[in-house]
C-alpha positions in Angstrom: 8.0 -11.5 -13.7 9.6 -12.8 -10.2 7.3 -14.0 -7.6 7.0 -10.6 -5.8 4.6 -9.3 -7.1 1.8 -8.5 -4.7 1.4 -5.0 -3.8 -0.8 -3.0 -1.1 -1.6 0.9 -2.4 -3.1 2.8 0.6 -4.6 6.1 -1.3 -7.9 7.8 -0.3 -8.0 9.2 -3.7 -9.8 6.7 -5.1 -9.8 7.6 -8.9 -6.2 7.4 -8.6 -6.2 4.4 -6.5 -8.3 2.6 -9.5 -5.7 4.5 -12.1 -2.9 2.5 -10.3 -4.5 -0.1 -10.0 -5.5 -0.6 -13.3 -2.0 0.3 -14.0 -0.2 -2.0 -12.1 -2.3 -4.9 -13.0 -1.9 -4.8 -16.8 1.5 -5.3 -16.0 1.8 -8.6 -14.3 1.2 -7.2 -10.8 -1.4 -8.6 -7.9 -2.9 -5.3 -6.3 -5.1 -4.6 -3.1 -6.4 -1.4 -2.5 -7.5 0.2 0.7 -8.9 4.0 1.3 -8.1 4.6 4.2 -4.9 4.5 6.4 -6.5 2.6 10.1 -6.5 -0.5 8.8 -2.9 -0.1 7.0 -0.9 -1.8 9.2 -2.8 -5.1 10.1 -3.6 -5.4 6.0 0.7 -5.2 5.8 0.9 -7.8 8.2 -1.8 -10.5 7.4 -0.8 -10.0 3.8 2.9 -9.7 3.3 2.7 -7.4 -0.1 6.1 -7.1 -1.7 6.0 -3.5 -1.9 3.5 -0.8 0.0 2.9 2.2 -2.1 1.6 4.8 0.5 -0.4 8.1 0.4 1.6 10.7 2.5 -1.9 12.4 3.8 -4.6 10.7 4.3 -8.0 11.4 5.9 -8.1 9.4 9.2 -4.0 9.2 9.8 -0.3 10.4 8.5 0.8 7.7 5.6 4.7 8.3 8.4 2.6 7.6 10.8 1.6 4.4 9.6 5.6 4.0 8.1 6.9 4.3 11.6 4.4 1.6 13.3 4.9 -0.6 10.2 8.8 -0.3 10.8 8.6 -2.2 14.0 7.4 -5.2 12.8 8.1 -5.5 8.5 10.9 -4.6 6.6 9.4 -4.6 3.1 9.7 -1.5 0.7 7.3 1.2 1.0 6.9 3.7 -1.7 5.2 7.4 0.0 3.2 9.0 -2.4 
């Protein structure tokens, strides 16, 4: 495993959040979950994750909403669910 490795899932699902998660870890990856989508974009940028896997529609905003404003400041990958 390289060193990226961190990833940020935003997903108010939160069974399949925890499925992911679970997932993801078992497999050499460092994951941080959040459940809802308005504090997204400050999370990405305190926290640098290698790869944002995004929920398309979520509760309190639009997962492209939160694409767009991230694609001002970060160029990482994002993954839309």
């Amino acid at each position: 495993m390289s060193n990226s490795n961190k990833l940020l899932i935003v997903e108010d699902d939160e069974s399949l959040a925890s499925l992911l998660q679970e997932y993801l870890q078992r497999h050499g990856f460092i994951v941080s979950l959040l459940y809802k989508g308005s504090r997204a974009v400050e999370t990405v940028l305190e926290t640098k994750p290698d790869l944002v896997i995004l929920d398309l529609m979520l509760p309190d905003t639009s997962g492209l909403d939160i694409c767009r404003e991230l694609r001002t400041s970060w160029r990482g990958p994002v993954l839309m669910l």
